[in-house]
C-alpha positions, 0 to 999 in steps of 0.5 A: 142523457144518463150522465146528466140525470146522474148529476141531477140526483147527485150531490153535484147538483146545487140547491136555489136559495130557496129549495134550500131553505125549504129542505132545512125547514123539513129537516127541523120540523122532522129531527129527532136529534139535535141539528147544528149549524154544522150538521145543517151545512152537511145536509145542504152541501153549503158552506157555514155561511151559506147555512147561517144566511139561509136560517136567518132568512129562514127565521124571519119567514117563520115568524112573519108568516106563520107566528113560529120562532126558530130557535136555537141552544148550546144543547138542543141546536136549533129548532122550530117553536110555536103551535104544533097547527102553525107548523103543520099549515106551514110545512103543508104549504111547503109540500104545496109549494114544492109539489105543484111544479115538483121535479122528480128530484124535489119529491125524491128529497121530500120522501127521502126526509120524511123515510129518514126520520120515520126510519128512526122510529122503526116505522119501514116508509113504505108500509107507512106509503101502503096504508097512506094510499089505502086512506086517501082511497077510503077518503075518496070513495067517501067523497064519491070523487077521486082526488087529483095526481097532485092532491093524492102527493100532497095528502101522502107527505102532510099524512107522512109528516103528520104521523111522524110530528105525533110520533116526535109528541106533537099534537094540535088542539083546535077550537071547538069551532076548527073541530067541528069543521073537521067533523063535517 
């Protein structure tokens, strides 16, 4: 049983089409540095092939769901263009997505992205966690009802993305219309 959950958390495990393409979105909607084609194969362990496969289909779902261009240049490698809500709402449907039948593998890829990249701001990931649950704690005594299991992981990693996203120079403008929902 050891053996096998050793191969679950190892590089020996090998991602679907589409966990794959997940993981790349997480990593170009949280890069600091450029991402290559190169360096994208690597954090997949997949061929360049695999990797040029996988972002073209990539590509095609950004746009016709969420109205952002993957893009990519000789100098800043491929990232990910559009209105910085479109992107939130699109890597907070991931989390979703990934959390709602989530393995502990996947939520372990998920938090290890995310630490990564705080990591390179300085921020230590699991201070960030202790005043993310402290949050989600005030917001739930303000509702007067407790958040499930699942929604407390979700609400962790989109606050963890959000504040790595306006750490990166990111920020949403809302309508007045979308901040007066967000008042009340």
């Amino acid at each position: 049983i050891l053996r096998q959950i050793g191969v679950l958390y190892g590089h020996g495990y090998k991602l679907s089409a589409e966990e794959r393409r997940d993981h790349l979105l997480l990593h170009l909607a949280c890069h600091t540095a450029p991402l290559f084609t190169p360096r994208l194969s690597e954090i997949n362990h997949v061929s360049r092939n695999t990797t040029l496969d996988d972002l073209h289909k990539l590509r095609s779902c950004l746009q016709e769901k969420h109205g952002l261009a993957l893009i990519v240049s000789k100098k800043q490698g491929y990232c990910i263009e559009g209105k910085r809500l479109a992107l939130r709402l699109c890597v907070q449907q991931l989390l979703q997505r990934n959390l709602k039948y989530s393995d502990t593998q996947t939520e372990t890829r998920i938090a290890g992205v995310l630490a990564a990249y705080l990591d390179d701001f300085s921020m230590d990931a699991d201070r960030v966690k202790g005043v993310i649950e402290q949050g989600i704690l005030l917001a739930e005594y303000h509702q007067g009802w407790p958040f499930t299991d699942k929604d407390k992981r979700v609400l962790h990693y989109m606050l963890a993305f959000s504040l790595l996203d306006s750490l990166r120079g990111g920020h949403c403008d809302f309508s007045a219309p979308q901040s007066a929902l967000l008042r009340e």
